[in-house]
KOLGUZA-519762 format. One record per residue: x, y, z of N, C-alpha, C in turn; residue number from 1; residue in three letters. Coordinates in steps of 0.001 Angstrom, whole numbers. Example, Ala and Ser with C-alpha at 12.3 -4.5 7.8 and 13.67 -1.06 7.14 Angstrom:
2
- n_east;n_north;n_up;ca_east;ca_north;ca_up;c_east;c_north;c_up;resi;resn
- 13190;-5690;7800;12300;-4500;7800;13200;-3300;7800;1;ALA
- 12850;-2250;7080;13670;-1060;7140;12900;30;7870;2;SER
! end
This chain:
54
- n_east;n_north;n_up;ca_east;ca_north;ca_up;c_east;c_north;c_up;resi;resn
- 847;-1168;0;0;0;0;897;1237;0;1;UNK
- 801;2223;-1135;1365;3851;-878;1026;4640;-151;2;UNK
- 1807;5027;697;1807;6364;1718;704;7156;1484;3;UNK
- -99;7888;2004;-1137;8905;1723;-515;10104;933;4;UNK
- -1212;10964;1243;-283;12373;560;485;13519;1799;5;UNK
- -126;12405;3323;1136;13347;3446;1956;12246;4700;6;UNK
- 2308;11408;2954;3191;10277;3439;3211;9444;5068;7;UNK
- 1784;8930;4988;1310;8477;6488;944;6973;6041;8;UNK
- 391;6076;6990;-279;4923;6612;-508;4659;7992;9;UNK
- -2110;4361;8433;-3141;4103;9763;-2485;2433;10169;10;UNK
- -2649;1965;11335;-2573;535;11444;-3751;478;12211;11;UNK
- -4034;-675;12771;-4984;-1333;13762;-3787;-1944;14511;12;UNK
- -3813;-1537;16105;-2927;-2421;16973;-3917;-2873;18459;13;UNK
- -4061;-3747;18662;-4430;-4304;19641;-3416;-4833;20975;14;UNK
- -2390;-6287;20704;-1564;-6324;21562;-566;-5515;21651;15;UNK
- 309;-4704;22977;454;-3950;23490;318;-2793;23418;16;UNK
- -1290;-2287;22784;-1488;-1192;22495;-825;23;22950;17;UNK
- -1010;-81;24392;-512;913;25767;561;1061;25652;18;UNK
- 1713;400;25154;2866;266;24900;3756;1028;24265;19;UNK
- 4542;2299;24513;5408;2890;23311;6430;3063;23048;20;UNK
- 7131;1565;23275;8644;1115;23301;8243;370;21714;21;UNK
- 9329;386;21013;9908;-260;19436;10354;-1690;20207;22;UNK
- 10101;-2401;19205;9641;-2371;17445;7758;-1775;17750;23;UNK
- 7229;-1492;17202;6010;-1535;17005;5151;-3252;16461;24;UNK
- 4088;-3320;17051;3285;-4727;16771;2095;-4578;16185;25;UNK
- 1865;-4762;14723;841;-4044;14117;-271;-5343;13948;26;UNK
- -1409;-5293;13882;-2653;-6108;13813;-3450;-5951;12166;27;UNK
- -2958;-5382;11336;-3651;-4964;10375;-2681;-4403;9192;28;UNK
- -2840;-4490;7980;-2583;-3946;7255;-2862;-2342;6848;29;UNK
- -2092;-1378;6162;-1881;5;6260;-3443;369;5497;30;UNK
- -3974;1561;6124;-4716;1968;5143;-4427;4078;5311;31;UNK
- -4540;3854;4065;-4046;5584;3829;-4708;6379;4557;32;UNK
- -6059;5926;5160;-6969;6776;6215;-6945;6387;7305;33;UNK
- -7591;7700;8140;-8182;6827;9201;-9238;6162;9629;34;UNK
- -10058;6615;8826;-11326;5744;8656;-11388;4546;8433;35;UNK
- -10421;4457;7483;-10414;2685;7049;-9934;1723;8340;36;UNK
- -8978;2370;9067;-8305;1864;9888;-9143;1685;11327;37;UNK
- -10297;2632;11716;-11128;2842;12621;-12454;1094;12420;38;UNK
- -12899;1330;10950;-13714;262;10496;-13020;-1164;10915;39;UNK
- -11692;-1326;10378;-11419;-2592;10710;-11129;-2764;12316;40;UNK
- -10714;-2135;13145;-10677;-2195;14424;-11963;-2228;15038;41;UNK
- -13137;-2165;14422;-14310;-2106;15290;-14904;-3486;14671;42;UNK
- -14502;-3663;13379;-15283;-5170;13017;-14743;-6701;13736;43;UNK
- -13275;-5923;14419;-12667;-7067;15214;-12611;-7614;16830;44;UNK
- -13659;-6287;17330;-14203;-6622;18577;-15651;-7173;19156;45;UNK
- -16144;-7103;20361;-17252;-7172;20371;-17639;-5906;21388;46;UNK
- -18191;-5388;20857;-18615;-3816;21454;-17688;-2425;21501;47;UNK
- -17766;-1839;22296;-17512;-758;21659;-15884;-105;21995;48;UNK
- -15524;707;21054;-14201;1564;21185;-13997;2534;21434;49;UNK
- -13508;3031;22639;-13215;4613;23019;-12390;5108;22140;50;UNK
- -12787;6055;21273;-11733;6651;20310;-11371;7677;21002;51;UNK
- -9736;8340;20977;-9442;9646;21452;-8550;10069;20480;52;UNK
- -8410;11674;20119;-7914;12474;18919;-8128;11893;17490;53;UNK
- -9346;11493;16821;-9538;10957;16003;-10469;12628;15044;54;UNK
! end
């Protein structure tokens, strides 16, 4: 997948979300939005997601 336009790409991360020590552990493939990236993280739970700065 190509970078957006301003050269970004969204993931879905679940295990150690909380976490912000490297490497990074991604759950999903890139999507140039965040929308796309919001959809697949909600089709992979059961109920609901606190979104914050979205």
């Amino acid at each position: 997948m190509p970078l957006n336009e301003e050269g970004l790409l969204y993931y879905v991360r679940f295990r150690y979300a909380g976490a912000a020590t490297e490497p990074t552990w991604v759950d999903s493939g890139g999507y140039q939005d965040i929308s796309g990236a919001i959809e697949e993280a909600e089709s992979k739970v059961i109920g609901r997601i606190q979104w914050e700065n979205t």
